[in-house]
Each structure stands twice: as C-alpha cells, then as structure tokens.
N, C-alpha and C positions, 0 to 999 in steps of 0.2 A: 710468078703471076699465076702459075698453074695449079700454083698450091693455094694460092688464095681463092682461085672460081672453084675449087673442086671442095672448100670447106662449108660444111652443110652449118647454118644458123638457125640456132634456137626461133628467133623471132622473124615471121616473113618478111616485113617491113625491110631486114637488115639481112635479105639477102641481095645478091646481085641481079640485075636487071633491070629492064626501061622502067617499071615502076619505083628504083631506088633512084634511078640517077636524076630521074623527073623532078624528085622530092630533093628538094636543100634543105640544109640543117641550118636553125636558127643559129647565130653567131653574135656575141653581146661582149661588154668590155670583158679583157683577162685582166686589169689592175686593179680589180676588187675580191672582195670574197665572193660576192654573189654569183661574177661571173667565173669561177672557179668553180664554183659546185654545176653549175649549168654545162660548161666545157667537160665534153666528154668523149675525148678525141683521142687518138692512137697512141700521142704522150703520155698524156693521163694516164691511159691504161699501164703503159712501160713503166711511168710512176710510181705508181699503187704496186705494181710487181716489186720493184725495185726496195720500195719500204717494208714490203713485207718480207723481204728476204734478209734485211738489215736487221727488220725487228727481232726473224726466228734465231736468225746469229748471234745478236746479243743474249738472246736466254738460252740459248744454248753452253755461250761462255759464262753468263752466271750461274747458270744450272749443273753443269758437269764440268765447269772450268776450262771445257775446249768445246772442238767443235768434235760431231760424236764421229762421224766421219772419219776424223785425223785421232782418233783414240786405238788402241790396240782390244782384241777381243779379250787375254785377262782382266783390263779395267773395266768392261762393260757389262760382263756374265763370268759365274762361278757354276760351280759343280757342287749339289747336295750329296751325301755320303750316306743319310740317313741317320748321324747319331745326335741327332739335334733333342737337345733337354727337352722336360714335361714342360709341356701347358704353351707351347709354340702353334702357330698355326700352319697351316699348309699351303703354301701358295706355288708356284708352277717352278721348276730345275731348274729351267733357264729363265732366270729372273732380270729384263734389264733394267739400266737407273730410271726411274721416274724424273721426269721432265715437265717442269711447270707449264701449264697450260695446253697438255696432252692428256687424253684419257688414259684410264687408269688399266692395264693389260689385265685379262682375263685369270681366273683363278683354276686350273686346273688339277686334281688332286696329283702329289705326289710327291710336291715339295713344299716346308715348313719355314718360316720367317718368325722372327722373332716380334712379342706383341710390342705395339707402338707404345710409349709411355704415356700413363694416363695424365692427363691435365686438367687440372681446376676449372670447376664449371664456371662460366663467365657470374653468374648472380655473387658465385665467393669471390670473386675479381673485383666487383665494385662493391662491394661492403668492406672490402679491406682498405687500411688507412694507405693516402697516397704520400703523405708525410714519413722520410725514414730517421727523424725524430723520437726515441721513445717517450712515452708519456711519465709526467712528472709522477714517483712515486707519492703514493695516498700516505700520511702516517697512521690517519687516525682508522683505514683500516684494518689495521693488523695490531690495531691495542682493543684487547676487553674490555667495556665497562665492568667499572668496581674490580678491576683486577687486584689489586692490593688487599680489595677485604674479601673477596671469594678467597685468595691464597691464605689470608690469616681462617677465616673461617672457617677452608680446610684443613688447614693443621691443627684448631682446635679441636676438631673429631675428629683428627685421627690420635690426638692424644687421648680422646676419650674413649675411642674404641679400643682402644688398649686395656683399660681401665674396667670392660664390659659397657660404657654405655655409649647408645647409639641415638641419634633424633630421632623425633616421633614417626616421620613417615618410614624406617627404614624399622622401628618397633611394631607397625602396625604390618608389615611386609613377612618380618618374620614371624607372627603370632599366625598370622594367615597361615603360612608353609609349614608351621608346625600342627594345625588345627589338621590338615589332609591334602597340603599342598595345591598347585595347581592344576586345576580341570584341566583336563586333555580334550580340547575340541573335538566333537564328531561330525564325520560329515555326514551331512543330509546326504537322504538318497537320491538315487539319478531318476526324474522327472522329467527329462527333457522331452523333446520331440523323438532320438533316436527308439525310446520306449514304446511300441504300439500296447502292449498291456496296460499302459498308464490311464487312470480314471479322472473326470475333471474334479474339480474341488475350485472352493472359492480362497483366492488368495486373500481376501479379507474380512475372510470369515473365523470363527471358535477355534473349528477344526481343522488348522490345515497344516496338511503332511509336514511344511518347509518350518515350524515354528515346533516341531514334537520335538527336535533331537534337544533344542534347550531350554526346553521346560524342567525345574527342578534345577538350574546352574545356580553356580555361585553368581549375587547380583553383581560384584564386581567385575567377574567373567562378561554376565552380559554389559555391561556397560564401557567394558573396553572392544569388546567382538563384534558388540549387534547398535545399532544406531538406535538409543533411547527416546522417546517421544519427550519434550517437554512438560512438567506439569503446570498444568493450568490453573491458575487460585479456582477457591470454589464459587468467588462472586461472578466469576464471568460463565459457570455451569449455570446460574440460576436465571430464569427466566425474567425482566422486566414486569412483565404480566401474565396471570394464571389465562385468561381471554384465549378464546383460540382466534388462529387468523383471520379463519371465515364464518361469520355466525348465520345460522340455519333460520331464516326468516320463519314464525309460524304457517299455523294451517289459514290464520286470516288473512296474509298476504298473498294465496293461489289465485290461480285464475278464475277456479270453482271452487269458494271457500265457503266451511259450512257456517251456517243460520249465525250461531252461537261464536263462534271465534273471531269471524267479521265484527262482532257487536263488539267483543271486548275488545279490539284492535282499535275500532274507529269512537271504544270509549280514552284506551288511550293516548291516542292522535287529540282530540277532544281536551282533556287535561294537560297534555303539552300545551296546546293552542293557549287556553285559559291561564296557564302560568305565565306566560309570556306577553299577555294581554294584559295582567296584572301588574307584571314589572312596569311595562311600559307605561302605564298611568299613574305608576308611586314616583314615577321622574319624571311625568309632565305636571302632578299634583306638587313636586319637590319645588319645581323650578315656576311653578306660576305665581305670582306678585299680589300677595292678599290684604297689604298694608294697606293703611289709607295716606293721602297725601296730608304731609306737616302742616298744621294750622299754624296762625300767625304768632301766636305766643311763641310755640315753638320754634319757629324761623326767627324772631325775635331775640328768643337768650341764645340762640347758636350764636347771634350776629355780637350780642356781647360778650362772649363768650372770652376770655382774659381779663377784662375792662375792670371787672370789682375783684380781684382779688389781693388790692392793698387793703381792699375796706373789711374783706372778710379776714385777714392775716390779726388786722389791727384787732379783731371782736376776739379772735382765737385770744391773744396775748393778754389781754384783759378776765376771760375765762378763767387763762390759768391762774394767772392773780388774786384771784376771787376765792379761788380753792383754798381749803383747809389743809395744814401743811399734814402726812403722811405721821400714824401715832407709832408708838415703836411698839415692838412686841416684848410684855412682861416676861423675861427669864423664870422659872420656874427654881423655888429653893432646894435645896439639898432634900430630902429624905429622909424620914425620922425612921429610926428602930422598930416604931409600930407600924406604921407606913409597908415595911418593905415584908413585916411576919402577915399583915393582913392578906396584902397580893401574894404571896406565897402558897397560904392556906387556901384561896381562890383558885389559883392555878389544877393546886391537886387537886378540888372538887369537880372542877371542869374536866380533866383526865380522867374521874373516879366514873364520871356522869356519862362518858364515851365508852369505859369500858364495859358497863354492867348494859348499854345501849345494845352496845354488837352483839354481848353472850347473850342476850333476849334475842334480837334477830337471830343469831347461829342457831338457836331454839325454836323459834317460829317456823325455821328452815325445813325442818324435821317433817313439818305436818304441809309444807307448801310442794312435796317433791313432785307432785303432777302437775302443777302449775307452770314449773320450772323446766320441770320435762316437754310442755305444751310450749313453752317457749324457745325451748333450744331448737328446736323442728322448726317451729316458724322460722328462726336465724340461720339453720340451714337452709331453708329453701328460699330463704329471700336471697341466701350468699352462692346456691345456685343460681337462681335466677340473673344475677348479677354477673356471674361467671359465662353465662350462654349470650350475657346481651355484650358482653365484651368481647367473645368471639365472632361472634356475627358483627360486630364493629371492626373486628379485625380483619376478618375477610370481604368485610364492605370496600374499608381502604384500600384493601390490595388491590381487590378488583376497579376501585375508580381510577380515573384519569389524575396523575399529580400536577401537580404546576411547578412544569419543568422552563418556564421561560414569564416573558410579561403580560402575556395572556390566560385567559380560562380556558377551557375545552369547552365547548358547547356541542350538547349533544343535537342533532341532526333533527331526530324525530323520526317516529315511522313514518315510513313510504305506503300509503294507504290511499286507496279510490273508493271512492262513495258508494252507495249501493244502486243508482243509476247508471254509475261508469264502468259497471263489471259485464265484461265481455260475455258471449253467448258459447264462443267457444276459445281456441287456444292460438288460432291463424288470426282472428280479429283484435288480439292481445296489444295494448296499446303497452310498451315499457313505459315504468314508473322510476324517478331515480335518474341518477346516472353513476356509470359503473369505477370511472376515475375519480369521483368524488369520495363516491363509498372508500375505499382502497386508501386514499388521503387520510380519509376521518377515521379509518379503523388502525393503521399505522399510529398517528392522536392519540385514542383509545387504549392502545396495548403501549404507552410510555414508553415509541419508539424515536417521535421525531416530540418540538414541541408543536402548542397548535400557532397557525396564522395565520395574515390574513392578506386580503388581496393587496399590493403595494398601491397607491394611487398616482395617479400621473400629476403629474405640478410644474407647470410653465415655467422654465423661469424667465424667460424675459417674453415683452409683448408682443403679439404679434400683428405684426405690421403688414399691412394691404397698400399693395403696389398695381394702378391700373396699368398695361400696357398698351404701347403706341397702338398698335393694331387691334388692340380688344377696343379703346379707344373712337376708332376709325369706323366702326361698326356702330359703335352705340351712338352717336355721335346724330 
C-alpha cells in the first residue's frame, strides 16, 4: 500500500487524493467490444502486459529458435580476427543476432560482415512470368526466309569466285579499293566550349570550320559518314509566280501624292470602273427579251403542227414519181495510137514551157538583187517583231493569274480616293482597303490558292415562329 501512495503519476487526475476518490470512473457493459475498449482497469493493464510478453516470446522463438536468455554466449556473439576477404563491410566485434522487430545495433568501426545478397528490384519481380510453364517454342522464328535459295545462291558465287567472277556490287567494291582504296576519316577539330580561342562562325553557312575536313571526299564516303540532304526535283525549286509577295503601291496611292500620278491612278481606277460597267450591260442587253409576241397565224400552224403530214408525205411520193429516171454515165472508149502520141507531145510542151519560164526568172533574178535584199529585211524584222510580241506574251502568262479551279481571278482594282478625300495630313489618313483582303487576292494572284468566293447560307428547312404562353400574356 506504501508502494502504491508513494508512486508519482504521470497524469494528476490519476494520482491519489480527495480529488481522485470524489471522481468515479464511468463503468459500461464488459460483454461487448465497446465495452472492452472503454474498460481500463488494473486487469487490462495485467492483460496488455501479459500479451506482450507472450507476443516477445514467440518471436524470439522464431527469430533465434529460443529464448535469447536460455542461449549460451557462443551462440549469440563471435570474435573478429581480422582476416575477413575484400569488399566486406565493417560492422561492430561484438556482433549480436538480429531480432525481428528490434532496432538495428549501432555500426561501430572495427568489425567487418559479409555484404547481404543483392536481390531483384521489385519492378523485375512483376514483369517476370508467374507461370512456371515454359512458353511454346516459336518455329517460325528460327527459319530464314528464302533459306533454300539464299544457300543455293550462295553456293552459286562461290563457285563462281572461284572461277574469278564476282556480282556486281562486290565488282564495284573492289574497283573502288583498287582506284586508292578507302578514305581514312579525319576528325574535325575540337570546337567545343573547352576552347576559349575558338571564334564564332555560322553553322549554316559556306564556311564552316566543321564541314572543311570533308570537302574533296570520296561521295560514297560521304554518303555513308555524313547524313545527305535529299534531292529535290527542280519543279518544286521553281516558283508558281515571278510576282513578289508584296507589291509597292505607286506614288498615287500616298497620302500626299503628286498632281500627275494621282491623275494616272484615278485614270486607272476609271477604266476598271468602265470595263465592268460594260460587261455588266452586254448581260443585261444578253438576257433582255426583244421579240415580239407570235401573231395568230403563227399560234395557228404551231397548233397544227403533225396534223398535215399524211398530206404532205403523200405530195413527196407523187414528186418522186414524176421525176425522170437517173441517165447513166457514157463509158468512155479505148484510145487510139493518135490519141495517146498527141497527149504526149502536149505534155512535153507544157514541161518545155515551165522550163525555159524558171531559166527567164533565175535571170531576171540577177537584175532584182536589191529588191530581194529590201525584202529579206522586211522578213527579218517583221520575224523579229513577231519573236518579241511572243515573249512579251510569254511573260504576260506567267505573270497572270491561271485557272486553277471553277473560277476566274478577278482583279480587285486599285484602292484610290478622289481628290476631295485626300487628307491634309498623315494623322487625318483615312485607310483605304482592307489588309486581309489584299493578302487573300495577292495569294489568288501569285497561283497560290485558287480564287473563291464567299459560301452563301441556305436554309434548309423553314423556319417556323412559335408564339409563347407568356409573350402571349403580354400581347394579349
């Protein structure tokens, strides 16, 4: 009892005195769990002892197969010597067993333990098959294709290399080897950052350092060492359109444009206007209705229009009856002896009469040579003239627009303000235009896209007006 008043507690509540014994402890059933976690009485506690001495006992017997206690000091600690192999670690002399669910003793130099064995990281653990089944051998991995004709094919060169000949690619190998054999790569020089002497240079420029050492290589060298650029056909080097992207609007489109360039500007603003004024009345003049309305006659034979054609079949038939039968054509008789010496003689005269014609002209020729000379000049200059209006037709082409789809290109027209609408100065500048249109139409222009045009919207079903209760309620 003396030993219980004299033991000092943690909690003041749970020491002894009028204020403990004042205080009763809540007391709730023991034949459930609940009231077993609640109960926390002097059994309990002997309890809780009791299992944890039980529990330490048993892993004691699993851990060291007794209890450590009833063990002998050779079973539980040895004596290092020092002659412990390479690559051991050091851990304390007096080394004793480790004990699940005790901490691990201190490592103190002086004594060595052998390394633990390494063990498979868990990821190789679960990648490996759980099945110890092996897997059904593959056959058709371990056969060649074409095995039979690559080994015939084989043995055919090598009877023929026997023989001196060898296939082509194994000809063209050794012509190479005999020409000066194979380039010895050189290395570039060191460039790197550890260089402070190093100068910049453009890596994608003429001259750069890293591209000198193989200049001058054999191209099969480079082509097996250095990574070849693809060649490109030459139609994809050639440009759609000579046009540049951005065209330089003249001096008549400025904000302060002079007298004269205004004029020619807004004369050809003017002439677009005018063409387009023009079209447009050749296709309201196309489509306007200049007939007059059918008179009655001719409403008339439309309406009988099948009705008489027994009457007129029957006139036809009687026509042809009427006709004179078809005379034949007199054959023409044979050809007499005189007959065939007359046309003969005729023939050569007509020949004789051609030749003595030309040798007069070839002779007239003689005295015509300035003539002919004034003529050949004329022929040349009209077959220039013809050769320049052909180029300028061919450079006309390139430079238009083609029809690249179902549309035309239509040109825009310049962007030009009147001489009323020109600004005083460069802050008062009203924009003319707009800048994603231009960019649209000059794409158009340079046969990048084709041209088109705006899509239009098209209902397709009707639409239908529904009043409601409450708009209703209001109008009402």
């Amino acid at each position: 009892m003396a030993a219980a008043e004299s033991f000092l507690a943690f909690n003041p509540a749970a020491r002894p005195g009028p204020a403990a014994a004042s205080r009763r402890r809540a007391r709730g059933p023991r034949n459930r769990k609940k009231g077993w976690k609640r109960w926390s009485g002097p059994e309990a506690q002997l309890g809780r002892e009791i299992g944890d001495f039980l529990e330490d006992v048993g892993l004691q017997e699993r851990a060291a197969g007794g209890l450590i206690s009833e063990q002998p000091d050779e079973g539980l600690f040895f004596l290092d010597t020092g002659n412990a192999p390479k690559g051991e670690v050091f851990f304390p002399k007096i080394h004793p067993p480790r004990v699940l669910g005790c901490p691990d003793p201190p490592n103190p130099p002086g004594q060595r333990l052998k390394k633990p064995p390494e063990k498979p990281l868990h990821v190789d653990l679960v990648l490996q098959p759980l099945s110890k089944v092996p897997p059904p051998k593959n056959i058709c991995a371990h056969q060649t294709p074409n095995g039979r004709k690559e080994k015939r094919r084989q043995e055919f060169w090598e009877k023929k290399a026997e023989k001196g000949i060898f296939p082509r690619g194994e000809r063209r190998l050794r012509a190479r080897l005999s020409r000066g054999g194979a380039p010895t790569p050189q290395k570039p020089p060191e460039l790197g950052r550890s260089d402070p002497q190093r100068s910049f240079y453009d890596i994608w420029g003429e001259h750069n350092p890293l591209d000198a050492p193989l200049a001058g290589q054999d191209p099969w060298y480079l082509q097996q060492t250095k990574k070849m650029r693809v060649q490109r056909p030459a139609r994809l080097q050639a440009k759609p359109s000579p046009l540049p992207p951005v065209e330089v609007i003249g001096q008549g489109g400025s904000y302060n444009p002079p007298f004269q360039e205004h004029q020619d500007l807004l004369l050809r603003a003017l002439e677009v206007e005018t063409r387009r004024t023009r079209e447009e009345e050749k296709v309201e003049r196309r489509l306007k209705v200049t007939e007059e309305p059918p008179s009655e006659e001719a409403v008339l034979r439309e309406q009988l229009q099948g009705l008489l054609e027994e009457e007129e079949e029957e006139e036809e038939e009687e026509q042809e009856e009427n006709r004179d039968p078809p005379r034949k054509r007199e054959q023409p008789g044979r050809k007499t002896e005189k007959q065939r010496r007359k046309e003969k003689e005729q023939r050569e005269k007509a020949a004789g009469r051609a030749r003595s014609r030309l040798a007069s002209q070839r002779l007239q020729g003689l005295f015509r040579l300035r003539s002919l000379r004034r003529a050949l000049l004329q022929r040349d200059s009209e077959l220039r003239r013809r050769r320049l209006l052909r180029e300028r037709r061919r450079l006309q082409r390139e430079t238009a627009p083609r029809r690249l789809g179902r549309l035309r290109y239509e040109d825009p027209g310049p962007e030009v303000q009147l001489s009323e609408e020109l600004p005083e100065s460069l802050r008062s500048l009203r924009p003319e235009g707009n800048v994603l249109r231009d960019r649209f139409k000059s794409l158009q222009r340079r046969n990048m896209i084709e041209p088109r045009e705006r899509a239009k919207f098209k209902r397709r079903y009707r639409v239908k007006y529904v009043e409601k209760r409450a708009f209703r309620e209001v109008t009402v």
